[in-house]
C-alpha positions as CSV (number, residue, x, y, z in Angstrom):
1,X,21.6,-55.3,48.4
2,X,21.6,-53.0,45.6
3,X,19.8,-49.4,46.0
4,X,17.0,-50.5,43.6
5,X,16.0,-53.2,45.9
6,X,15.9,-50.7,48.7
7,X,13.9,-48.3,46.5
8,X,11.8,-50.7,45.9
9,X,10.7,-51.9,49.0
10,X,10.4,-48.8,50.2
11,X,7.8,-47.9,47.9
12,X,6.1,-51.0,47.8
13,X,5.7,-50.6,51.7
14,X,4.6,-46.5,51.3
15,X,1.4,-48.4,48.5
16,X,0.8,-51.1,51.7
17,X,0.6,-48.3,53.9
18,X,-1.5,-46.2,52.0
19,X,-4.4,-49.0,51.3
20,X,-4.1,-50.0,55.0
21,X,-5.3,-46.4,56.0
22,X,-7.7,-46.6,53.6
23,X,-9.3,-50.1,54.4
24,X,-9.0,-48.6,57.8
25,X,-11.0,-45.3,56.8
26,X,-13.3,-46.8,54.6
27,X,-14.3,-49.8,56.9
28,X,-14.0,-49.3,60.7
29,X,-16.9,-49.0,62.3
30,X,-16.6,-46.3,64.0
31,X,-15.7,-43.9,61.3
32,X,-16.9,-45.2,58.2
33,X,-19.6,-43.3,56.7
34,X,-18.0,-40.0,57.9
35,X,-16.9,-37.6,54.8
36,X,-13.5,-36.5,55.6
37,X,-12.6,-40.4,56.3
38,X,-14.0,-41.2,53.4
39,X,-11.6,-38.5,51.5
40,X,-8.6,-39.4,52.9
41,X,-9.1,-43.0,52.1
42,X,-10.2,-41.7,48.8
43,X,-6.7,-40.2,48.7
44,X,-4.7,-42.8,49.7
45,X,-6.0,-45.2,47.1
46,X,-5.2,-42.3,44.5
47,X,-1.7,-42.2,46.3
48,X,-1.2,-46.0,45.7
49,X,-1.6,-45.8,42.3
50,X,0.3,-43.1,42.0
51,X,3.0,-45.0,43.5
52,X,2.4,-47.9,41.4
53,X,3.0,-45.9,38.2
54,X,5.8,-43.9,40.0
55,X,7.6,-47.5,40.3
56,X,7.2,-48.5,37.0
57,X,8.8,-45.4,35.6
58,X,11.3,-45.2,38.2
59,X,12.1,-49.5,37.3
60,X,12.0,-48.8,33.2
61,X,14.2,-45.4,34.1
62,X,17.1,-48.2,35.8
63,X,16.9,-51.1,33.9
64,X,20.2,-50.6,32.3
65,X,21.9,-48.5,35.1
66,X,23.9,-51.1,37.4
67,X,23.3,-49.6,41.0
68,X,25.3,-51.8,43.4
């Protein structure tokens, strides 16, 4: 298992993580609606996307670096 694998599911479980807490802020009952929930899930969609484009970078960056 090479460290780009690792990197990469690390990230890709830090993007799950972040739009879990955001489903969760933006649709649980009991605080949906409420405007500081409704910022951080804001944010943590903003933070997945970072992420996404943070991976791509990071992915073109070791393409031809063999990490073993």
């Amino acid at each position: 298992m090479s460290i780009r694998f690792v990197h990469q599911v690390i990230i890709f479980a830090a993007m799950a993580v972040a739009l879990v807490f955001a489903g969760w802020c933006f649709f649980d009952p009991s605080v949906a609606g409420n405007l500081p929930y409704t910022l951080a899930g804001a944010l943590c969609v903003l933070i997945a996307i970072g992420l996404v484009f943070y991976e791509r970078h990071f992915l073109k960056r070791t393409r031809k670096i063999i990490l073993h």
